[in-house]
N, CA, C and O atoms as a GROMACS GRO file, in nm:
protein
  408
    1UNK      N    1 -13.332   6.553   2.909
    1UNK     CA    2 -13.205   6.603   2.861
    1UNK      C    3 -13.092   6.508   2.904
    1UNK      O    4 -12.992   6.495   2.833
    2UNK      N    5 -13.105   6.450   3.004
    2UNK     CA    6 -12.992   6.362   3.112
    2UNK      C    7 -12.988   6.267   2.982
    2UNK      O    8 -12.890   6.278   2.908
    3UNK      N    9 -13.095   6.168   2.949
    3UNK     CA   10 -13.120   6.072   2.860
    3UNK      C   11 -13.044   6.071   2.726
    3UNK      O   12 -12.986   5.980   2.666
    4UNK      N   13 -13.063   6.207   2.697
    4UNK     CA   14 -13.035   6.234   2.537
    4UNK      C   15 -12.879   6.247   2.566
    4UNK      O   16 -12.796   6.170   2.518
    5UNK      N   17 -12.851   6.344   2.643
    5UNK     CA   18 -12.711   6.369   2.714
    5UNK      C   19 -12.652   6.189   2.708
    5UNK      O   20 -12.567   6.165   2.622
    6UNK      N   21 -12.694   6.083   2.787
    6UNK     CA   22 -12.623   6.017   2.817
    6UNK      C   23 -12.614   5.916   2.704
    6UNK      O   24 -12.532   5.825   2.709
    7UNK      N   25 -12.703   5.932   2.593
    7UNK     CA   26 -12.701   5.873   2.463
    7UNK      C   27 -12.584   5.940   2.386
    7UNK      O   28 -12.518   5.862   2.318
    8UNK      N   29 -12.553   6.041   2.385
    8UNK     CA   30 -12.458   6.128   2.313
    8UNK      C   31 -12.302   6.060   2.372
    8UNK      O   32 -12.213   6.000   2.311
    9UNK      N   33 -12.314   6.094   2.498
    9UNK     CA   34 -12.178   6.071   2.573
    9UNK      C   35 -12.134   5.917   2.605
    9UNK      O   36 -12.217   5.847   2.664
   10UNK      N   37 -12.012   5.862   2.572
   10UNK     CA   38 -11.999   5.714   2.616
   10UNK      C   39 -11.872   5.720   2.700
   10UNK      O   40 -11.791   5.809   2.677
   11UNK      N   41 -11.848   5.625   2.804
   11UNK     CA   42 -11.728   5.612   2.864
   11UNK      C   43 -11.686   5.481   2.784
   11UNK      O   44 -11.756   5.395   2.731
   12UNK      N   45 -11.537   5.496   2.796
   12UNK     CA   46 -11.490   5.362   2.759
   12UNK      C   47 -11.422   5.297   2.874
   12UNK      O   48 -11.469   5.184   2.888
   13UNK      N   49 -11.311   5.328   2.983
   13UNK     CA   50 -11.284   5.270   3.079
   13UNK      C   51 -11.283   5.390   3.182
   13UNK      O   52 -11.280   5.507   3.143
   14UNK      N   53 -11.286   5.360   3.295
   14UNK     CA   54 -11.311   5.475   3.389
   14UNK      C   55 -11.124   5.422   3.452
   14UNK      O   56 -11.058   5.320   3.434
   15UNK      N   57 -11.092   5.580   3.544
   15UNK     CA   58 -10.970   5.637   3.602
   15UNK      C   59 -10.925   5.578   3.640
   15UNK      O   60 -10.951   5.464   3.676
   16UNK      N   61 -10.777   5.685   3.646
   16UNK     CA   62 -10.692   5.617   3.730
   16UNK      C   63 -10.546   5.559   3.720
   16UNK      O   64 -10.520   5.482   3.627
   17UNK      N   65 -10.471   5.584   3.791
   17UNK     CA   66 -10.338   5.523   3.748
   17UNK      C   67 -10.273   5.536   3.898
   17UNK      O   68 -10.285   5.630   3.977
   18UNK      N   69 -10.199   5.411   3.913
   18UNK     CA   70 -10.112   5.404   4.085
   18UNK      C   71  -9.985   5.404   4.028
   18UNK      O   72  -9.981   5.334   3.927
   19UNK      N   73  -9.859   5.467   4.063
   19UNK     CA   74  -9.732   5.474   4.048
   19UNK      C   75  -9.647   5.460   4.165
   19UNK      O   76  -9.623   5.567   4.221
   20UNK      N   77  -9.601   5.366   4.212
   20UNK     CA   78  -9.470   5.402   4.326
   20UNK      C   79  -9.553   5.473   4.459
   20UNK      O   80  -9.647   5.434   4.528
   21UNK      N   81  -9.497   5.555   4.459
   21UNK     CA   82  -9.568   5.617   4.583
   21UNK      C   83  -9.599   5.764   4.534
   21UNK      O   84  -9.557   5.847   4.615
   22UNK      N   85  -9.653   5.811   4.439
   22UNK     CA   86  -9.691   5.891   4.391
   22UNK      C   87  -9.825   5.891   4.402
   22UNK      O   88  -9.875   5.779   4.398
   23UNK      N   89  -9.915   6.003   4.418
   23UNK     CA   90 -10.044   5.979   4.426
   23UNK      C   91 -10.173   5.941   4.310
   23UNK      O   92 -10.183   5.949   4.187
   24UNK      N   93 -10.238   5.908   4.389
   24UNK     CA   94 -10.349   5.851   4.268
   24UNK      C   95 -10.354   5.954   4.205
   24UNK      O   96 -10.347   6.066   4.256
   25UNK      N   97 -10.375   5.915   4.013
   25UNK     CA   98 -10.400   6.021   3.944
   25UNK      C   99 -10.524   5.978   3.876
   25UNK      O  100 -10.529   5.865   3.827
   26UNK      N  101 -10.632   6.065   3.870
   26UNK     CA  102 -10.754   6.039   3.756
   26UNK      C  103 -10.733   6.151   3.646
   26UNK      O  104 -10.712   6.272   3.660
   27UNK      N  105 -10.745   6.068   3.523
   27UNK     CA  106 -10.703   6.118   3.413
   27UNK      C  107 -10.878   6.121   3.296
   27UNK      O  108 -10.962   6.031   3.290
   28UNK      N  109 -10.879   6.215   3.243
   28UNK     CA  110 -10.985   6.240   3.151
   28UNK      C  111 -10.952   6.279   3.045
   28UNK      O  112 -10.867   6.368   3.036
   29UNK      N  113 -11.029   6.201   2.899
   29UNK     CA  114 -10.989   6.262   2.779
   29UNK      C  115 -11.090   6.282   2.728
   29UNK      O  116 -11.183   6.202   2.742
   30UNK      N  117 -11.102   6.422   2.635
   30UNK     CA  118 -11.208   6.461   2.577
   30UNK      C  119 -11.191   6.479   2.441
   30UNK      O  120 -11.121   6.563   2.385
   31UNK      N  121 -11.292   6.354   2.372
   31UNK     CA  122 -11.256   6.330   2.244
   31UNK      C  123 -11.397   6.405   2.106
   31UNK      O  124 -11.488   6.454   2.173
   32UNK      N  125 -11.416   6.413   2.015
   32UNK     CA  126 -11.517   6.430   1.914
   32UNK      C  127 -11.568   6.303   1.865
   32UNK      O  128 -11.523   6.215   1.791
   33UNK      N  129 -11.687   6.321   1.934
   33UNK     CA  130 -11.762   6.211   1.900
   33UNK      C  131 -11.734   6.118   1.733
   33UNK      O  132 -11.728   6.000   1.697
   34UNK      N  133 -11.721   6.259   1.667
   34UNK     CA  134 -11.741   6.187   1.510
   34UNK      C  135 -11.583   6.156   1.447
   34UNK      O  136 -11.547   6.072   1.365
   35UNK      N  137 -11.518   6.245   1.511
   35UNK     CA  138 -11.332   6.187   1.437
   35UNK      C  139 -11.288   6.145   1.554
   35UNK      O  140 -11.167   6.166   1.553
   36UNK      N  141 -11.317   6.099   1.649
   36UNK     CA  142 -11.209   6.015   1.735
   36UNK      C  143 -11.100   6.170   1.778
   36UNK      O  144 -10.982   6.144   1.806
   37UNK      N  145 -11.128   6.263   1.779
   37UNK     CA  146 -11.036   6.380   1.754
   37UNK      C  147 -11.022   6.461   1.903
   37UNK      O  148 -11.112   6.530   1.950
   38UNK      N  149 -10.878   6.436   1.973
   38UNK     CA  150 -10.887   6.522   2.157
   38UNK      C  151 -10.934   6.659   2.096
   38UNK      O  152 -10.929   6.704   1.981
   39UNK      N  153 -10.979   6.706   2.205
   39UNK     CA  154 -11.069   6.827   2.204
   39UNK      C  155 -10.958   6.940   2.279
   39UNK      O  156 -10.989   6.976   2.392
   40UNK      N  157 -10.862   6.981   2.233
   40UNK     CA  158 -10.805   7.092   2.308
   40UNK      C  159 -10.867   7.217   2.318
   40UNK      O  160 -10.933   7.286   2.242
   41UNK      N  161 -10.803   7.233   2.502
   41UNK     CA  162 -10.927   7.334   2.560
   41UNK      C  163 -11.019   7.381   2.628
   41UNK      O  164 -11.053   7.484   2.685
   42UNK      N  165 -11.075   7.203   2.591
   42UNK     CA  166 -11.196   7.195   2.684
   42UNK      C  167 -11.215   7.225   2.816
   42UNK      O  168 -11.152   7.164   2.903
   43UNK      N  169 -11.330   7.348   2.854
   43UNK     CA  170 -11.360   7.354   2.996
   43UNK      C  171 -11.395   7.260   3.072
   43UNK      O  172 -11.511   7.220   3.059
   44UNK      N  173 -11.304   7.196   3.178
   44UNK     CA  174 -11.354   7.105   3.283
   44UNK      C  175 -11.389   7.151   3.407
   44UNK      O  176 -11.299   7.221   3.453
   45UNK      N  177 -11.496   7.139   3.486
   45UNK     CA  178 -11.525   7.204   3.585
   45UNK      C  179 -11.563   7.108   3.704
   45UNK      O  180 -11.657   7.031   3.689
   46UNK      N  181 -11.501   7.112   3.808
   46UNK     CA  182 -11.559   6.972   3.923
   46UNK      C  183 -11.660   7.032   4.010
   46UNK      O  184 -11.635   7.136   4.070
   47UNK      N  185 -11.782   6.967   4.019
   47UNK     CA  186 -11.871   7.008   4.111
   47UNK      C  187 -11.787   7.002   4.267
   47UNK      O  188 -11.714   6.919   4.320
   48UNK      N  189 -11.856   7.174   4.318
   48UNK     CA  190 -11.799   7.196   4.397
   48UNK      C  191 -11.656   7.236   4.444
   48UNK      O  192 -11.597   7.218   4.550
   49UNK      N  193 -11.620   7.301   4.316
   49UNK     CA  194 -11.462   7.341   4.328
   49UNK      C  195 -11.494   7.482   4.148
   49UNK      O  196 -11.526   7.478   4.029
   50UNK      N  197 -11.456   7.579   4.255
   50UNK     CA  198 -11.448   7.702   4.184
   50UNK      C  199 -11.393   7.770   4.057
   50UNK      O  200 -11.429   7.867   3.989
   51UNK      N  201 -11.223   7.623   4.049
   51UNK     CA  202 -11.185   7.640   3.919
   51UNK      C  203 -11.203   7.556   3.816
   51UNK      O  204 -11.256   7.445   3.820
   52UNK      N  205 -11.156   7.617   3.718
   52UNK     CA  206 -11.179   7.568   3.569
   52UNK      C  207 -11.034   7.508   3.511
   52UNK      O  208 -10.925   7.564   3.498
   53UNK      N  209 -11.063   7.411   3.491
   53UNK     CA  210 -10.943   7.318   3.423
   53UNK      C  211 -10.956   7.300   3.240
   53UNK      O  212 -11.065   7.283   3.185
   54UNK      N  213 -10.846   7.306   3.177
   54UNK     CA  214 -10.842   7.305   3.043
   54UNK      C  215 -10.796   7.142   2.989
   54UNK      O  216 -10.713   7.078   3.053
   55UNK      N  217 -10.832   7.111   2.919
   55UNK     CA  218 -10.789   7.006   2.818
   55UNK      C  219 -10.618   7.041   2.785
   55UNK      O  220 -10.594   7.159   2.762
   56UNK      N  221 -10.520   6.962   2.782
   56UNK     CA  222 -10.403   6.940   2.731
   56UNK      C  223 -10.416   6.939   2.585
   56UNK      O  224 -10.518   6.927   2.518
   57UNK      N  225 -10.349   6.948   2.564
   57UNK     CA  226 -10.317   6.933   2.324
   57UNK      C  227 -10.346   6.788   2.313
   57UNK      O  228 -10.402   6.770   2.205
   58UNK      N  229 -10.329   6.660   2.390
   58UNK     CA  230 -10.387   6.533   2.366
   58UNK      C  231 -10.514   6.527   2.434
   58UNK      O  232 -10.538   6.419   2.490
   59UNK      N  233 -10.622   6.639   2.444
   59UNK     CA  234 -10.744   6.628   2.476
   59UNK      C  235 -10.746   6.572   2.625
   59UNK      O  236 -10.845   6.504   2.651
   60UNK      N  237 -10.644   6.589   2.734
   60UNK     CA  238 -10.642   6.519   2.868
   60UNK      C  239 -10.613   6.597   2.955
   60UNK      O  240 -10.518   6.674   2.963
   61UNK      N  241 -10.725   6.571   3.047
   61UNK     CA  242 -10.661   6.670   3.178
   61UNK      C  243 -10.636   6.537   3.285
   61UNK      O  244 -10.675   6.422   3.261
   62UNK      N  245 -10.552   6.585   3.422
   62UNK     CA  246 -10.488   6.473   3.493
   62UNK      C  247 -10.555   6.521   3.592
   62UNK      O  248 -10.630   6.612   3.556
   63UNK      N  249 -10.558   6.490   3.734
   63UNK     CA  250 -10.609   6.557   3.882
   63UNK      C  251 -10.582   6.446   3.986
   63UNK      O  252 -10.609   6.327   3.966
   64UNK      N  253 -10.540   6.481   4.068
   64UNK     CA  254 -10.476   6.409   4.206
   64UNK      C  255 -10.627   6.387   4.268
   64UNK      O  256 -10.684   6.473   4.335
   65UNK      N  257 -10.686   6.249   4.234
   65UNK     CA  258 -10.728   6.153   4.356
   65UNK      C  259 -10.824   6.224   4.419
   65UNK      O  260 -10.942   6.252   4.398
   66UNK      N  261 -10.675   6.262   4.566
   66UNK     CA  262 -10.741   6.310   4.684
   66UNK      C  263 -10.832   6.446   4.651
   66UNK      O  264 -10.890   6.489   4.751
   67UNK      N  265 -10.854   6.517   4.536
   67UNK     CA  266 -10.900   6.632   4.539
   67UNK      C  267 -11.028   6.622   4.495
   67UNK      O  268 -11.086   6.729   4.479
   68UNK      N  269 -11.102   6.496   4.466
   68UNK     CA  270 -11.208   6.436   4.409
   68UNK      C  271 -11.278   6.346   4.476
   68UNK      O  272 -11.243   6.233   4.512
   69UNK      N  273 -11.442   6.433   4.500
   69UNK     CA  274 -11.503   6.362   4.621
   69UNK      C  275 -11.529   6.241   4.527
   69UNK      O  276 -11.504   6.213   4.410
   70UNK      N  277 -11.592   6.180   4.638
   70UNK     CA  278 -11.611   6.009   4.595
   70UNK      C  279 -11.826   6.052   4.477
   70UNK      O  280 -11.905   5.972   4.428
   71UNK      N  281 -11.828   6.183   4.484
   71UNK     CA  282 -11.958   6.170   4.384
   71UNK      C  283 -11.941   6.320   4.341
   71UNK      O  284 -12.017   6.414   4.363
   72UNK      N  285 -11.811   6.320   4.268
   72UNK     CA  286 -11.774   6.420   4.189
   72UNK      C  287 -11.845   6.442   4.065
   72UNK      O  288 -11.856   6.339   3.998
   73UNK      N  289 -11.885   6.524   4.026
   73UNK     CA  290 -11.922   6.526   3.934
   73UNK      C  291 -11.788   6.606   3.787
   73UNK      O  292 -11.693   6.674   3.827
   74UNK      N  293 -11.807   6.584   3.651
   74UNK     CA  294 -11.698   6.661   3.551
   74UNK      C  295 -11.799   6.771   3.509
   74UNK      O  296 -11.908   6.714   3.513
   75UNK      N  297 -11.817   6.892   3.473
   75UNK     CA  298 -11.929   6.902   3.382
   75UNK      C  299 -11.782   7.000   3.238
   75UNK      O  300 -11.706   7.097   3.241
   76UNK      N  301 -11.814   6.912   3.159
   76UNK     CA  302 -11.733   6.950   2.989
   76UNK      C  303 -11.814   7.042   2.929
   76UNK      O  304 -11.930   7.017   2.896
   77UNK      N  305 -11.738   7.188   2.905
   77UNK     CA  306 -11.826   7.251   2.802
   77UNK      C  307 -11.661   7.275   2.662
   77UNK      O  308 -11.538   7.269   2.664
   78UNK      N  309 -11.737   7.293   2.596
   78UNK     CA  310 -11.657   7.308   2.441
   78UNK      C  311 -11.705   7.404   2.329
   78UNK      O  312 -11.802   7.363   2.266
   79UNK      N  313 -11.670   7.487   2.304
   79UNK     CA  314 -11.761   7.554   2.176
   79UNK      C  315 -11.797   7.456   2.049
   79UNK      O  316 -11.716   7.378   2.000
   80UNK      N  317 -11.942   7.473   2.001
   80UNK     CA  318 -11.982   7.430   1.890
   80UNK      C  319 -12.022   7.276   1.983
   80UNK      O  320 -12.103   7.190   1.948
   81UNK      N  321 -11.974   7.276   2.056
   81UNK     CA  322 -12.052   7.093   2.155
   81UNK      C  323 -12.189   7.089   2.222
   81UNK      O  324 -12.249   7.179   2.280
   82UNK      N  325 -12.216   6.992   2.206
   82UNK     CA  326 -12.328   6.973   2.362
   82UNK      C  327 -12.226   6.993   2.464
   82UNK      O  328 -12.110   6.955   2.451
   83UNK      N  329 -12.274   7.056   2.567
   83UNK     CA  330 -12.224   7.043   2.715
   83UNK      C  331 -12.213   6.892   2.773
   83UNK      O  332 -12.272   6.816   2.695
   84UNK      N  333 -12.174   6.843   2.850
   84UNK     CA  334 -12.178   6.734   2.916
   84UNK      C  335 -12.116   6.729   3.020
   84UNK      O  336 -12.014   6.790   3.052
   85UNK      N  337 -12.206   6.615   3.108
   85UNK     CA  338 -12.158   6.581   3.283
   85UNK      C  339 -12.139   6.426   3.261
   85UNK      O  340 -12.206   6.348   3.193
   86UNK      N  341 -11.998   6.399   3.360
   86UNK     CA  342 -11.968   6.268   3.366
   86UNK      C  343 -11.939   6.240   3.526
   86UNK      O  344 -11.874   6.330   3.579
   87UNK      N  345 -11.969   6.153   3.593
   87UNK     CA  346 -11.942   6.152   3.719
   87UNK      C  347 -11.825   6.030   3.729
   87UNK      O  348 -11.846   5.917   3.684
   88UNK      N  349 -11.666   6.078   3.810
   88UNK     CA  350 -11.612   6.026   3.793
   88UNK      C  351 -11.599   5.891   3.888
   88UNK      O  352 -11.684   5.908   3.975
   89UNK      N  353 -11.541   5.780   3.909
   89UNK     CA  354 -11.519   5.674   3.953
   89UNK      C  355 -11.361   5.656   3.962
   89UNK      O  356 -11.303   5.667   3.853
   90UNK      N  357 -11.298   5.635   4.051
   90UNK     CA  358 -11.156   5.603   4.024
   90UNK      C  359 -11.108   5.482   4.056
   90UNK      O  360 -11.112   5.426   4.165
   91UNK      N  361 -11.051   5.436   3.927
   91UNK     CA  362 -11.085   5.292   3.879
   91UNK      C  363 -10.955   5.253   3.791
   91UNK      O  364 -10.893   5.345   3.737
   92UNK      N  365 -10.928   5.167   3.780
   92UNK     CA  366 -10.743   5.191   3.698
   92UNK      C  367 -10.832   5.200   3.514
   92UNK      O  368 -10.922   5.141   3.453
   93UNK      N  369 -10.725   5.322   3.490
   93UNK     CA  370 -10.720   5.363   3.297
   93UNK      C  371 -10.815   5.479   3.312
   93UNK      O  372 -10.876   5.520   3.411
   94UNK      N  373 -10.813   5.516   3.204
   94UNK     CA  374 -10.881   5.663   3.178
   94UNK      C  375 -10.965   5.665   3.092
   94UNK      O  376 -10.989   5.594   2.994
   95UNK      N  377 -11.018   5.774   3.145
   95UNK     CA  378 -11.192   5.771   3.076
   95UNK      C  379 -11.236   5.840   2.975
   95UNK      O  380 -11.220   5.955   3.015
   96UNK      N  381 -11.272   5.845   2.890
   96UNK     CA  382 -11.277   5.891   2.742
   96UNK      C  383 -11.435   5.910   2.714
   96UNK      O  384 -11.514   5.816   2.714
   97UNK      N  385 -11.476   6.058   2.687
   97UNK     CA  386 -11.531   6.124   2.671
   97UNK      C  387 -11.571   6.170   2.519
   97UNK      O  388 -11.487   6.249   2.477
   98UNK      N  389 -11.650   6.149   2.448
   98UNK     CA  390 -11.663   6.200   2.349
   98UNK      C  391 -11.774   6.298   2.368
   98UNK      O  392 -11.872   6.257   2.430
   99UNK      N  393 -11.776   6.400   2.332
   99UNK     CA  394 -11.852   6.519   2.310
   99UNK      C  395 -11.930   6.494   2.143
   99UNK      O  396 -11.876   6.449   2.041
  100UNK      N  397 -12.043   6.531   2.159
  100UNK     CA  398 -12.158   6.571   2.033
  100UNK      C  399 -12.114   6.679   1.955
  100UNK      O  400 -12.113   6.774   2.033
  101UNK      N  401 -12.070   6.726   1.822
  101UNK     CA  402 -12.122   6.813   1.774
  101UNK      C  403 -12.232   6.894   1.745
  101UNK      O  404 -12.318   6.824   1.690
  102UNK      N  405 -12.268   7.008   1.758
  102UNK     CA  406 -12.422   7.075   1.759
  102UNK      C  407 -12.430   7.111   1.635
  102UNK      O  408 -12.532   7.166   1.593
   0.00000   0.00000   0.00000
C-alpha cells in the first residue's frame, strides 16, 4: 500500500520559510492530482498530536517549526481521495501534495 501510496503522491519542494525573527514556518499544500486544483478542507493530522488541522481556500495549511518533531509524520484525508502520509522535512519552500482521486 506504502508503494502504491507513494506512486500516487509526489512532493515538489519540501518546507519552510525564515522571516526576521519570526518563527520557522512549514507550510503544506494539498493539491488534486488531476487539475492541479488546492483541496479545501483537507484533514491534516500530525503524528502524535491530537488535533486536526484544515486546508485554507488556497489548499494550505501553515504550522510553527517548533511544534514538529524532526520525524513527523502529515497523514491527509479528503473525501472521494486516497488517504495519504507525507513525512515532513523543514527545508526552505513548501511542499505540495497532490492527492489521488478514487
Amino acid at each position: 500500500m506504502k508503494v502504491l501510496l507513494s506512486a500516487l503522491v509526489y512532493l515538489m519542494l519540501s518546507t519552510a520559510v525564515y522571516a526576521g525573527g519570526d518563527p520557522l514556518e512549514v507550510k503544506l499544500k494539498v493539491i488534486d492530482s488531476t487539475s492541479g486544483e488546492a483541496l479545501i478542507g483537507a484533514h491534516v493530522r500530525i503524528s502524535g498530536c491530537p488535533e486536526v488541522l484544515f486546508t485554507d481556500p488556497d489548499g494550505v495549511i501553515s504550522l510553527d517549526a517548533s511544534l514538529i518533531d524532526a520525524n513527523a509524520e502529515l497523514n491527509i484525508e479528503y473525501i472521494s481521495y486516497v488517504d495519504a502520509s507525507v513525512k515532513m522535512s523543514i527545508t526552505p519552500g513548501m511542499t505540495v501534495l497532490a492527492m489521488e482521486p478514487r
